[in-house]
N, C-alpha and C positions, 0 to 999 in steps of 0.2 A: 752636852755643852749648850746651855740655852743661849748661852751670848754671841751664837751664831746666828739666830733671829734677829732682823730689824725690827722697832715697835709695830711698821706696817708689815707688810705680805712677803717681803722680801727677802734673801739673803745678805750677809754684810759680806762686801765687795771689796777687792783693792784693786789698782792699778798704778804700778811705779813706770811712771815717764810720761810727763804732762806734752811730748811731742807730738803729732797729727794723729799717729799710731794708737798711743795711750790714750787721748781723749776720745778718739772716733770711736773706743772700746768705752769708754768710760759715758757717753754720751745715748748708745744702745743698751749699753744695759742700766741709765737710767731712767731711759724710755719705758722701757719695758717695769716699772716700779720699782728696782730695786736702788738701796742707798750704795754709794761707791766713795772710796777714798782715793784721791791721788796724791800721791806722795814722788816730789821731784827736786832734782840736787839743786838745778837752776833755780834763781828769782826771776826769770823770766819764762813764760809760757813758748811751746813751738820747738823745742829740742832742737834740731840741725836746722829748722825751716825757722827761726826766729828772728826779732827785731833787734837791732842794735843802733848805737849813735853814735856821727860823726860830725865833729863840727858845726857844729847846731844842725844838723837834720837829726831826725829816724830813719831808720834805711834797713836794710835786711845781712843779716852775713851773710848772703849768698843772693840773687838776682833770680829768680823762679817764675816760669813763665804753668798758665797749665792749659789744658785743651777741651774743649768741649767734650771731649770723651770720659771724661772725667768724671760720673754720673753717683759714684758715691760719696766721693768732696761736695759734691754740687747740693746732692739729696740731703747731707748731715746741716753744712753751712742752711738752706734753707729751714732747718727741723730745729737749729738754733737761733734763729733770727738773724741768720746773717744772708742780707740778701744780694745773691751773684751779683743782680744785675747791677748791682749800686757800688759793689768791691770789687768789681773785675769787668775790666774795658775788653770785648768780644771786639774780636775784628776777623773780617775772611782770612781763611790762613793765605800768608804772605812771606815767601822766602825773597829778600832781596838780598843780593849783594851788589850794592853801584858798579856801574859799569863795566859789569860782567854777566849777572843774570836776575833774571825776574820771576818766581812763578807765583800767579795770584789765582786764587779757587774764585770764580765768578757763580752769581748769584740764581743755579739752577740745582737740581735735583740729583741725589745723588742716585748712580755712579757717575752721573754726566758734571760732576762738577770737577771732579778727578782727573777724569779724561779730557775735558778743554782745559784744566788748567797747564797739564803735560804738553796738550798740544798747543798751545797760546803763549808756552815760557820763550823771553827773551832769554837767546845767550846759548842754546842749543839747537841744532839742526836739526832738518828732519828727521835723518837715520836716529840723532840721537831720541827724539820726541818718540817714534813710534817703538824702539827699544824698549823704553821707558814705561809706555803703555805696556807693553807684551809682556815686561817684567811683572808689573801689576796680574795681568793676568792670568799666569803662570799659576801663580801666589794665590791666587782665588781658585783656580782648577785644583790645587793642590788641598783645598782647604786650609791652608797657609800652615799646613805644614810641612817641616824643613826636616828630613830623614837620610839617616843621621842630622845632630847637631853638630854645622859647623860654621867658621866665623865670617861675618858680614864682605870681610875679605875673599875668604874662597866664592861664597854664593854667587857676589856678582864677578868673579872671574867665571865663574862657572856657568853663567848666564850670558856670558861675551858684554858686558856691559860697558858703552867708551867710559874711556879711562874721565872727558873732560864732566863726562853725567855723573861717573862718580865723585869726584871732586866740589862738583859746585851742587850735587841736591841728595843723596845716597849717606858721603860716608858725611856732611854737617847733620843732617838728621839721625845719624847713628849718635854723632857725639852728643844732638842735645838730647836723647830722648834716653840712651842708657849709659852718657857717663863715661862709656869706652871705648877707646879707638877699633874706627870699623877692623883693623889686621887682629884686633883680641876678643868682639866684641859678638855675641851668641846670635847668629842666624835666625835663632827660632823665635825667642826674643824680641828680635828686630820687626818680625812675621807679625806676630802678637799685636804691636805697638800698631802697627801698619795695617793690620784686621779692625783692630778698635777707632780708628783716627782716619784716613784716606781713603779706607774702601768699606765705611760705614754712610751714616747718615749725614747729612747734609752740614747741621750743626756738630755735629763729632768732631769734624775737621779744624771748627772756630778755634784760632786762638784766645786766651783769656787770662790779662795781662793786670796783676794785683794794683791795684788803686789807692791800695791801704798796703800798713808792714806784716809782714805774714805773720806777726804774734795775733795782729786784729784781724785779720783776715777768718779763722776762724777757733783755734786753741781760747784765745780772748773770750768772745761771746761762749765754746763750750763750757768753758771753767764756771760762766754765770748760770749758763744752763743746772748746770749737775751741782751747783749750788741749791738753785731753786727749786730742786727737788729732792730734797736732803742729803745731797752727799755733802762733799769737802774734799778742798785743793790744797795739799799742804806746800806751800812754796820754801825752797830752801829748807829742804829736809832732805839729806843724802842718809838713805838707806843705809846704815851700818850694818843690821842684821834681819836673814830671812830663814828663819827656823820652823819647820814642821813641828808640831804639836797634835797627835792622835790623825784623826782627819782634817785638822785647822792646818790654818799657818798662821806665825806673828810675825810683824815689821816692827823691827826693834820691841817698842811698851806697847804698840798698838795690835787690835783686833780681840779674840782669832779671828779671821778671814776666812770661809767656806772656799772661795777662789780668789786667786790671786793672778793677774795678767802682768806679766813680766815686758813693758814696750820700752826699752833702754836701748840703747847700741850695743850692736851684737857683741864687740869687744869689752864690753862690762858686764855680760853674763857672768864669766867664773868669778866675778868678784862676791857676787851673790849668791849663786849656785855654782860651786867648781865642778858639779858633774855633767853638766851644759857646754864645756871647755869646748871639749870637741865637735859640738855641733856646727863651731866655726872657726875652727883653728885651721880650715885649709881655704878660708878667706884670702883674698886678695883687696887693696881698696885703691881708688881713684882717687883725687882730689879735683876742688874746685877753686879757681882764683876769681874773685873778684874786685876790684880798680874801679871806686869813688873816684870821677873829676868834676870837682867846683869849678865852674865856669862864673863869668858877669852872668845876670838874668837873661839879658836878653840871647844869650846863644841856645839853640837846638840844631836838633836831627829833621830831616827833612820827614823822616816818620818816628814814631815812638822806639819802633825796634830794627835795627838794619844787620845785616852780617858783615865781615870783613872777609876778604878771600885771600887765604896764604899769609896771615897776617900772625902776628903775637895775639892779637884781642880775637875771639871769636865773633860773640855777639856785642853790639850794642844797644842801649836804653837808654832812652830818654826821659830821665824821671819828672821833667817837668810837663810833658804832656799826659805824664801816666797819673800822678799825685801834685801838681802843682806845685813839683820842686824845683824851681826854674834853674837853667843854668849845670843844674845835677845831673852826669853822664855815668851810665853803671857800664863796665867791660865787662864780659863775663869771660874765661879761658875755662874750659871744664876737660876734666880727665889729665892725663897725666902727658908730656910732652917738651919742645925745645925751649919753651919758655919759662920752666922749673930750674936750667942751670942759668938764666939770666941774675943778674943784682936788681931785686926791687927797683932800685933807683933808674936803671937803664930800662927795666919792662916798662915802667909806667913811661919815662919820657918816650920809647917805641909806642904807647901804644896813642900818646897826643900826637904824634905825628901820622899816625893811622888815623883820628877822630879830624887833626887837621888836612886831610887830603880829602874830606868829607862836607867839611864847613871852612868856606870859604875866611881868611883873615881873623883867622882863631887864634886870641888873645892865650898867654899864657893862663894855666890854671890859676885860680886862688889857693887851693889846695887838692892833694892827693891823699886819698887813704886806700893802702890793700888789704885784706882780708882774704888770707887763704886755707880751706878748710882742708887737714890734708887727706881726713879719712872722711871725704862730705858721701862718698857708695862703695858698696858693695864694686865691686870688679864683674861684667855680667859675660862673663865669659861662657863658651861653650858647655855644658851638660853638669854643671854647675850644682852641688850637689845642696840644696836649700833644707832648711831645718825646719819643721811640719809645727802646727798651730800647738800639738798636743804636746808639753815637757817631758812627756812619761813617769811622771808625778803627779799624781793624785791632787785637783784642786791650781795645778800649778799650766799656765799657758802663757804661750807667747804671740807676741807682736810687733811689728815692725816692715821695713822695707825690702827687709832680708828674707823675710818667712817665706816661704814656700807657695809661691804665685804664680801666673801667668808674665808680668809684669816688673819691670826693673826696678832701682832703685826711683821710684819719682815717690812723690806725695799722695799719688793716687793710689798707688800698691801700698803705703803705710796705710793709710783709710782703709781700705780691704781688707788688709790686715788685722787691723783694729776691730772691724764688723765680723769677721770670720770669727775672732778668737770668743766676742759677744757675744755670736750665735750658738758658739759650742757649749757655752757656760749655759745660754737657755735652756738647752735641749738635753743637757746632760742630767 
C-alpha cells in the first residue's frame, strides 16, 4: 500500500477529535515530521474545553482554571506559539472564601511555601493548621500513596481531619481538581493532584487563569501549527465510518491511515468502534454548571476568582479582570449536587444574591445565561478501572481525559494523553 507514505519521510496520520487530547496527539506527531489529519464533528476547535457565545461576549461552556503544574499544556501551548505568559494570568495560589477563610502561598521556596501558607491561613486554628501540615506529610512519607484506594471521604476521616479544614480547603480542592464529591471521589487521585501541585516546586502551585477563550488558548494556534506542516483540520466532519482495511484504516473516503488516534468522548467510542463498548461502559459522569451574569461595566470582584462557602455557586470569576470583559461574572458549580433539583430560574437568581452579599449595591443583572455540561468528566471515583493508550487494534489508539493516567479528568491529563498516545505511534 504505497499510499501510506507521506511525499516526505513520514507516515499518513489521523486523528478524530480536534479537543486538547486530539491536537496535543496531532501537534507531537507533527513535530516529529509526520503529516496528520484531524477530522472533528464540531465547527469549533477544544471539544468539551471550547469557546462559545453569549450575548455579545466569547466566553467558554465551562469556566477552567489550570495550574502551574500543568508542564505538558504549558510545553505544547509554547511549541505552538502560544505563549503562557501572555494567555494565562499566573497569580500565587489563593484559596479565599470572604469572610471565612484565607490561604495564600507567599513568595518563598518550596516546601516552605506550603507550609506558611497552612500556617498563615485565616479562618482555621492552630490544631486545625498544624493538622493540615501533618496531613501533608504523611502524604510525602507515604510517597503519596494511598493503599488500598479509597475515597477522599474515608482518608481524611481516617486522618482525624476537623470537619471545619475539611470543609473550607480538602473537600473545595477535591471538587475543583477531580470533578467529584470528596464522599465518591478516589484518594489516590486526590494524592497524585496534591504530589504534582502543593508539595512540588514553587511555581507548580501558581494558579493560571485563561485570558483568552479556551478555543484560543491553545486547540486555535495547534490547528495553525499542524497546518503549517502539512497536515489538515477538517472542521465539521463527523466521522460516519472507521474501517480496517489490511494493516490501514479508512475514515469514511479518506486515507488509508498507517495510525489512527481515536480522542473523542469515551461515550462515542462504540459508535465508531462497537468493540471499545466496554472499555467504558462502567463509567460514571459528573457534570459541570456554569452561570454568565452581565453585570453594568463597572461592577467586580474584589479579586479575579473567589470561592463561595456552603453556597449554590462554588467558584467565582471575574471575567473583566481576567479578558477585559467588564461587568461579566462566570459561577462555576462542578460535579454533581443540590443544585441539580433547582429550576434554572431560582439557581441563577440564588446564586446573584450570593455574588450580591460579595459586592456591595449590586444592580440587577442585564443578563443571565447557564450552560450545563452534563457529562463535562469521568466520575474519578476509587480503583476506577481506565482504558490503556493501546485499542488492541492494530494501528488504532486512544486519547483523552479518561485514558489511563495518574490524573483526573482536567486538561492536563487530556494533553498527556494526547503525548502518550504520539509517543507510542513514534516508537512503535
Amino acid at each position: 500500500m504505497a499510499g501510506w507514505k507521506n511525499l516526505d519521510n513520514g507516515l499518513k496520520l489521523a486523528v478524530i477529535g480536534a479537543g486538547y487530547a486530539g491536537m496535543a496527539a496531532a501537534v507531537e506527531l507533527a513535530t516529529a515530521g509526520h503529516q496528520v489529519e484531524v477530522f472533528e464533528a464540531s465547527r469549533v476547535l477544544g471539544g468539551r474545553a471550547r469557546v462559545t457565545q453569549i450575548e455579545g461576549f466569547t466566553v467558554d461552556n465551562g469556566q477552567h482554571i489550570l495550574v502551574g503544574a500543568y508542564t505538558e499544556t504549558l510545553r505544547l501551548m509554547r511549541s505552538v506559539g502560544a505563549d503562557p505568559e501572555h494567555l494565562l494570568k499566573r497569580i500565587a495560589l489563593r484559596f479565599e472564601f470572604p469572610g471565612e477563610f484565607v490561604m495564600s502561598a507567599p513568595n518563598l521556596p518550596a516546601p516552605l511555601h506550603t507550609a506558611f501558607a497552612l500556617l498563615l491561613a485565616k479562618g482555621l486554628d492552630w490544631r486545625e493548621k498544624l493538622a493540615a501540615i501533618g496531613l501533608m506529610r504523611r502524604l510525602q512519607a507515604s510517597r503519596f500513596r494511598i493503599e488500598p484506594d479509597i475515597t477522599v471521604t474515608q482518608w481524611l476521616e481516617h486522618n482525624q481531619t476537623p470537619s471545619r479544614q475539611r470543609r473550607l480547603l480538602w473537600e473545595p480542592l477535591c471538587i475543583a481538581a477531580l470533578n467529584t464529591p470528596a464522599a465518591r471521589a478516589s484518594a489516590q487521585v486526590m494524592a497524585n493532584v496534591l504530589r504534582d501541585s502543593l508539595a512540588a516546586t514553587r511555581a507548580a502551585s501558581d494558579m493560571l487563569l485563561p485570558q483568552v477563550n479556551l478555543s484560543a488558548l491553545f486547540p486555535a494556534p495547534a490547528a495553525n501549527y499542524i497546518e503549517a506542516h502539512g497536515g489538515s483540520v477538517h472542521l465539521g466532519h463527523r466521522v460516519g465510518s472507521l474501517r480496517q482495511e489490511g494493516d490501514a484504516w479508512r475514515i469514511d473516503d479518506a486515507g488509508p491511515f498507517a495510525h489512527v488516534v481515536l480522542a473523542v468522548a469515551p461515550y462515542h467510542l462504540a459508535g465508531l468502534v462497537p468493540s471499545l463498548a466496554t472499555q467504558v461502559d462502567h463509567f460514571d459522569w459528573e457534570p459541570i454548571v456554569t452561570s454568565y451574569f452581565r453585570y453594568p461595566n463597572q461592577v467586580r470582584l474584589s479579586r479575579p476568582m473567589l470561592g463561595v462557602d456552603n453556597g449554590l455557586a462554588q467558584w467565582l470569576f471575574d471575567r473583566g479582570q481576567l479578558c477585559d470583559q467588564h461587568g461579566l461574572i462566570a459561577a462555576v458549580i462542578s460535579a454533581r449536587g443540590r443544585h441539580l433539583d433547582v429550576p434554572t430560574e431560582d439557581l441563577e437568581r440564588g446564586i446573584h444574591e450570593e455574588i450580591a452579599r460579595l459586592i456591595p449595591n449590586l444592580p440587577a443583572p442585564l443578563n443571565v445565561q447557564t450552560i450545563t455540561e452534563k457529562r463535562a468528566t469521568f466520575a474519578c471515583v476509587p480503583n476506577l478501572r481506565r482504558p490503556a493508550t493501546e485499542a488492541a487494534l492494530p494501528g488504532l489508539w486512544l486519547a483523552g481525559d479518561y485514558v489511563a493516567g495518574d490524573y483526573p479528568a482536567t486538561l492536563e491529563g487530556a494533553v498527556r494523553s494526547g503525548v502518550s498516545a504520539a509517543r507510542r505511534i513514534l516508537s512503535s
